[in-house]
N, C-alpha and C positions, 0 to 999 in steps of 0.2 A: 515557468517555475522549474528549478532544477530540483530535482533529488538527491537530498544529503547521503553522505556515507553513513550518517549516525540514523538517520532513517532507514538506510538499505539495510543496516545492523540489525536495529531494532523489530523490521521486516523478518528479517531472517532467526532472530535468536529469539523473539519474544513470543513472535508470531508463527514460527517454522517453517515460513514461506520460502520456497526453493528459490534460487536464482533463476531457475526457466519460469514459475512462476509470476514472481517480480517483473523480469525482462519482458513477460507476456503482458502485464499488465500496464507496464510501461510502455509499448507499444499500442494498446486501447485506448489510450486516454493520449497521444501525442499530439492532438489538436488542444486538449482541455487538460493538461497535467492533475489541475486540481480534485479532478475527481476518481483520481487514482484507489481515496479512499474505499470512497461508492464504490467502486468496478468492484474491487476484492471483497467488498461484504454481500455486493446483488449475485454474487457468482459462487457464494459460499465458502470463499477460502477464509477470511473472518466472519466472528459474528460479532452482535450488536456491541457488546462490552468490549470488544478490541476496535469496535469502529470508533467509538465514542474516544477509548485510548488514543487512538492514532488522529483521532482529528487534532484531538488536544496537541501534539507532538508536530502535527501538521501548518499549524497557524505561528 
């Protein structure tokens, strides 16, 4: 699965996720993209109400 630009946005504007962030998490998850979500909610950069947002956004 690729990651969208409107998700890298959305990442970044809604969520205030850095692009070192992003990039880092994008790197975690390169065997299993889809759980990009997880990574950034089990590592504390989102929580539950933005995990739930970005699953929505994800699917």
């Amino acid at each position: 699965m690729v990651v969208s630009k409107n998700l890298i946005q959305l990442l970044k504007k809604e969520f205030s996720l850095s692009a070192e962030q992003i990039a880092w998490g994008l790197k975690q998850t390169e065997a299993m993209p889809s759980y990009l979500p997880v990574i950034f909610w089990q590592y504390g950069l989102i929580d539950t109400s933005q995990l739930d947002r970005l699953l929505d956004h994800w699917g």
